[in-house]
C-alpha positions as CSV (number, residue, x, y, z in Angstrom):
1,X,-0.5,-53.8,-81.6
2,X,0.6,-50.8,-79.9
3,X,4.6,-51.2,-80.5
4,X,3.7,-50.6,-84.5
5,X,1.5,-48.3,-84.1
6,X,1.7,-44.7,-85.8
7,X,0.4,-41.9,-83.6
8,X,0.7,-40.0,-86.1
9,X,-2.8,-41.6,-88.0
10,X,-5.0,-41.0,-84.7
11,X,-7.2,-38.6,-84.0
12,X,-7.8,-38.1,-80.3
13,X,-11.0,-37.5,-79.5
14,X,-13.7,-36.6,-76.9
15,X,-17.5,-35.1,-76.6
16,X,-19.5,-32.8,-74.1
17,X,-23.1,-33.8,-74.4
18,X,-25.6,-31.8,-72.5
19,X,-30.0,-32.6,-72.1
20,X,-31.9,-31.5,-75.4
21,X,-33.3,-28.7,-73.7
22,X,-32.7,-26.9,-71.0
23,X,-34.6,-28.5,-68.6
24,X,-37.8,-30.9,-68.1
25,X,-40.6,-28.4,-68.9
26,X,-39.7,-27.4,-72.0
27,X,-40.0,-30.8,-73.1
28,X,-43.9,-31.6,-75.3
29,X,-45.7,-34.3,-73.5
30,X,-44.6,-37.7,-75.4
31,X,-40.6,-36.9,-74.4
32,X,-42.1,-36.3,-71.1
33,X,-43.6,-39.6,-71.0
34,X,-40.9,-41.1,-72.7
35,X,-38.1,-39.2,-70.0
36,X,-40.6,-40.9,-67.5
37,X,-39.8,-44.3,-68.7
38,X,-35.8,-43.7,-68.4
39,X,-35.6,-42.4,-65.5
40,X,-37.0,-45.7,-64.2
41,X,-34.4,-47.1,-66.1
42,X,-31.7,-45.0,-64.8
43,X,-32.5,-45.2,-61.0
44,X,-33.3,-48.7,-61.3
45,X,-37.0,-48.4,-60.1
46,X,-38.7,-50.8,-62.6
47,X,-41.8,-51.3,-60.8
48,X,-43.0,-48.4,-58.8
49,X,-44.3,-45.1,-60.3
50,X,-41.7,-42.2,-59.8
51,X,-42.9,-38.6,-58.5
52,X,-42.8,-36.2,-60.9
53,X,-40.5,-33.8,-59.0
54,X,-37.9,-36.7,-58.7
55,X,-38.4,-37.2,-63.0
56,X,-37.7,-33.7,-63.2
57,X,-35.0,-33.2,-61.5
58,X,-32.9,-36.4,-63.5
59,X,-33.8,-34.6,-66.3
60,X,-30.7,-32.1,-66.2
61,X,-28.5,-34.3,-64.6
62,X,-28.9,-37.0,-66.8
63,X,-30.7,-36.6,-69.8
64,X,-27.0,-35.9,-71.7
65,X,-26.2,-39.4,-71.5
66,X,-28.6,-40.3,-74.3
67,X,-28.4,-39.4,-77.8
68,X,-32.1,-39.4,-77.4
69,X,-32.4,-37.0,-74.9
70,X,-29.4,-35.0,-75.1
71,X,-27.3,-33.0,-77.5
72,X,-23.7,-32.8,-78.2
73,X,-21.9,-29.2,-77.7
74,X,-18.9,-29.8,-77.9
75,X,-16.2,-32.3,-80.4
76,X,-12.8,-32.1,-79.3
77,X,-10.1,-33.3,-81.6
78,X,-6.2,-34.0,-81.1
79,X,-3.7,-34.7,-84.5
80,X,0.1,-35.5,-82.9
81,X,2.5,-33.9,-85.7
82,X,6.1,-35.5,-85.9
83,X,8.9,-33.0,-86.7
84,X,10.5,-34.1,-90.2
85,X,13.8,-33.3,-88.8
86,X,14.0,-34.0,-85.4
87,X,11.5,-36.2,-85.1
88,X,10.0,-34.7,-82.1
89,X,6.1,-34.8,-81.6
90,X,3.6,-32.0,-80.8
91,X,-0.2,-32.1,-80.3
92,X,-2.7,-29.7,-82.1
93,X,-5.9,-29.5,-80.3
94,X,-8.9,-28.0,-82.1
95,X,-12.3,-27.9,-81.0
96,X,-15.7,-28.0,-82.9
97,X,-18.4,-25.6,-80.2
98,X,-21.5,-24.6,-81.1
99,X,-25.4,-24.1,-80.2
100,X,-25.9,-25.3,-83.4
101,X,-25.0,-29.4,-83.1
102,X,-26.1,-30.1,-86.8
103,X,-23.1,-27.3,-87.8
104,X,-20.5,-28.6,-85.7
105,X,-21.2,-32.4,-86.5
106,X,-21.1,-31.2,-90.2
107,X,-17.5,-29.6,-89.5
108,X,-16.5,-32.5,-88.3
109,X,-17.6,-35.1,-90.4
110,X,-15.6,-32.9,-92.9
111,X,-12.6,-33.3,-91.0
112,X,-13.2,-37.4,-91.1
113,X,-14.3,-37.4,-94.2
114,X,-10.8,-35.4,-95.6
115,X,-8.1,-36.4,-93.4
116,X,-9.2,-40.0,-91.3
117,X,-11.6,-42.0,-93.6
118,X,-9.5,-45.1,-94.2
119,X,-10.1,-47.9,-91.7
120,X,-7.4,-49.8,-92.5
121,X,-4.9,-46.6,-92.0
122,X,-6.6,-44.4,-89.9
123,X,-7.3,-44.7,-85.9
124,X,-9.8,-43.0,-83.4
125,X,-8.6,-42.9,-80.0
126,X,-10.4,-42.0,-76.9
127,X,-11.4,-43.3,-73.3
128,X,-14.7,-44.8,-73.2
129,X,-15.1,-44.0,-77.0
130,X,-16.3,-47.3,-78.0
131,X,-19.5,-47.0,-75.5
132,X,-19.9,-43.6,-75.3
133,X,-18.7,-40.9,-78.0
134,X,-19.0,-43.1,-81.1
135,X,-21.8,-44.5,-80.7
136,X,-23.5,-41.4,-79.7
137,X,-21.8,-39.3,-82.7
138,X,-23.2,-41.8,-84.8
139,X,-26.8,-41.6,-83.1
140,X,-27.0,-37.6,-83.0
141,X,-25.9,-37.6,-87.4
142,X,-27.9,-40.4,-88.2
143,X,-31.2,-38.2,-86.2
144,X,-30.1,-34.8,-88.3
145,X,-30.4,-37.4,-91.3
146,X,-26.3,-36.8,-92.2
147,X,-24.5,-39.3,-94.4
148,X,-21.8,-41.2,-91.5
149,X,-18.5,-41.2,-93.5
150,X,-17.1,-44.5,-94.1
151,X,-14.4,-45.0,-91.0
152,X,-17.8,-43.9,-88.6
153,X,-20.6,-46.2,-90.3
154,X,-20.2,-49.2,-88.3
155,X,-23.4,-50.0,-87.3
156,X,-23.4,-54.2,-87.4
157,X,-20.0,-54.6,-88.1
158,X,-18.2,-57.2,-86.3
159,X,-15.4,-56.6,-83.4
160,X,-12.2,-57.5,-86.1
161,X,-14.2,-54.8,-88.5
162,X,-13.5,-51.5,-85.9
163,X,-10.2,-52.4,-85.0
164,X,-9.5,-48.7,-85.6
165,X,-11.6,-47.7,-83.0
166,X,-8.5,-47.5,-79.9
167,X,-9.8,-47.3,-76.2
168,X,-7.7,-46.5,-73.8
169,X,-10.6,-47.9,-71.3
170,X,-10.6,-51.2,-73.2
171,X,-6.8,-51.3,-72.9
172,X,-6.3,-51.1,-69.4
173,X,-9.3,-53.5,-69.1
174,X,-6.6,-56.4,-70.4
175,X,-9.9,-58.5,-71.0
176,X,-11.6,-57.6,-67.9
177,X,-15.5,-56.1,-68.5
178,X,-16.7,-55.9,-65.1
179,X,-14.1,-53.0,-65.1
180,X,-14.1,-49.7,-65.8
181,X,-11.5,-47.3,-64.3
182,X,-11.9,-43.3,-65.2
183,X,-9.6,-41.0,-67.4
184,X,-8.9,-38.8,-64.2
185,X,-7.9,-42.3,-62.0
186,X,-5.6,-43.7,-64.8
187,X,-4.1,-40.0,-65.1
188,X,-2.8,-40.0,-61.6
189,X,-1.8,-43.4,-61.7
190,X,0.4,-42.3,-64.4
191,X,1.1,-38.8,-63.2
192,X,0.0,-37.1,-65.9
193,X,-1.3,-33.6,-65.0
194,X,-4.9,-33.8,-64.4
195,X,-7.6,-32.3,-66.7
196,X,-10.5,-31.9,-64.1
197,X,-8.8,-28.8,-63.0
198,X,-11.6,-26.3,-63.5
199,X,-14.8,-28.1,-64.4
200,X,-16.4,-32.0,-64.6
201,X,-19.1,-33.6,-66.8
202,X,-21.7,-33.0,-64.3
203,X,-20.8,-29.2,-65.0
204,X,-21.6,-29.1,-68.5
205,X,-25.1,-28.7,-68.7
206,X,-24.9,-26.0,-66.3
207,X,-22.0,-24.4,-68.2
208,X,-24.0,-24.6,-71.9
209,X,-27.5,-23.9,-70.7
210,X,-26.8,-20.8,-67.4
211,X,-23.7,-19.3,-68.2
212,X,-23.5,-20.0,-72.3
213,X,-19.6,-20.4,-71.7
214,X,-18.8,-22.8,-74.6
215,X,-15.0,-21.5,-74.6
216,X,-14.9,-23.0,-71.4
217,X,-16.8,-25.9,-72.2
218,X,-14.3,-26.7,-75.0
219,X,-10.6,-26.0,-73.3
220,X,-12.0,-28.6,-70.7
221,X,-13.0,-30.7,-73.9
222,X,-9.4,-30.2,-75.0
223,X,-7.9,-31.0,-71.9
224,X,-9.4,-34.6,-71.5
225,X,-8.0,-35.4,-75.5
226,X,-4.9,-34.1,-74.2
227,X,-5.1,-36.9,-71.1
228,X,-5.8,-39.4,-73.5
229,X,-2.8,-38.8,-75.6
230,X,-0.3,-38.8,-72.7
231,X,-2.2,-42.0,-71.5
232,X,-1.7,-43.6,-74.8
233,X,2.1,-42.4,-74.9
234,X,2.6,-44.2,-71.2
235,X,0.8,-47.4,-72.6
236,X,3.4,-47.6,-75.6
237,X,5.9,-46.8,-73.1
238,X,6.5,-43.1,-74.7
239,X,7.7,-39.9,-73.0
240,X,5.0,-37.1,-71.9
241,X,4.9,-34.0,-73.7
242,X,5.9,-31.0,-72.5
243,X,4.3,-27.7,-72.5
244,X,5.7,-26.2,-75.2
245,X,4.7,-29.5,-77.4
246,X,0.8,-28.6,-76.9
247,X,-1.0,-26.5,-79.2
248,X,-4.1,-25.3,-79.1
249,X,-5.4,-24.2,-82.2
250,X,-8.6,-21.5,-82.2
């Protein structure tokens, strides 16, 4: 599939989610309840009542996870541009940052809706985006009661019906589902320059909710699409890009 594949019709993406609030006690009583009951879930304690302290402490950590419980702050995008002429590619990388999640998923969804709203042209690409920042896209519109454009409503469909959702976790897989390998492990394997050079997911939260950085929350957004390009141009056996290929467009 890969070796007729334009990488021109992707668009690269990846999410930074962080917890709904900023932290446990600002939550009313039923999500406290209901944060009880997943932290159980999450720690793997089915049958034993959890202190309170130890609930409220996952809460942060890893309430982001869930489109129930967390928010997304951050939608990073990547669009590879071929060069009429030479035929040379470049990346443009563009981020969609705000405290507002309803206005950034509305920017988005108009950047789908324009530009990457045909199935059977158009291609999503990210790592874990089949388990993680599709599904949870989809979650966070469909609870601010947006309309899902077409190439994102896939709720039900059948595997051959999202064929244009790519993974670049499900790729390496090769079949296998007990699996998983991480973006930063396959971009050393590869020797592509790392993107965990200045923060990791487990810093978000802290990032958004302490120091209300969301620049620096979305150039580490950008820099894991950009990890997932270069991976996908190794697995179709493609040059790296260079510096001066790599835009980064405010």
């Amino acid at each position: 599939m890969l070796e007729h594949l334009d990488i021109a019709n992707i668009l690269f993406l990846d999410i930074e989610t962080v917890s709904g609030q900023a932290d446990y006690d600002q939550l009313d009583d039923s999500f406290k309840k209901l944060w009880a009951l997943k932290s159980k879930q999450v720690l793997r304690q089915y049958d034993e009542e959890l202190e309170e302290d130890t609930v409220k402490n996952l809460y942060p950590e890893k309430a982001g996870i869930f489109a129930e419980f967390g928010k997304i702050v951050c939608i990073s995008v990547g669009i590879v541009v071929r060069d009429p002429g030479t035929r040379a590619l470049s990346v443009r990388l563009k981020s969609f940052a705000s405290e507002d999640e309803k206005d950034l998923l509305t920017d988005f969804s108009r950047l789908v809706e324009n530009y990457y709203n045909n199935p059977a042209k158009h291609f999503f690409c990210g790592h874990n985006l089949r388990e993680f920042d599709i599904p949870y896209i989809c979650r966070r519109m469909v609870i601010h009661q947006m309309k899902l454009p077409l190439s994102l409503d896939i709720g039900g469909k059948k595997p051959w019906e999202t064929k244009h959702l790519l993974d670049t976790l499900e790729m390496w897989k090769f079949g296998d589902y007990k699996h998983y390998t991480s973006l930063n492990l396959l971009t050393h394997l590869f020797g592509i320059p790392s993107p965990k050079d200045d923060i990791d997911g487990s810093n978000v939260g802290q990032v958004f909710w302490e120091e209300k950085d969301l620049d620096r929350i979305a150039l580490y957004c950008e820099k894991d699409v950009l990890a997932v390009v270069q991976l996908l141009l190794k697995y179709m056996r493609q040059p790296l890009l260079e510096e001066e290929q790599i835009i980064h467009v405010q």
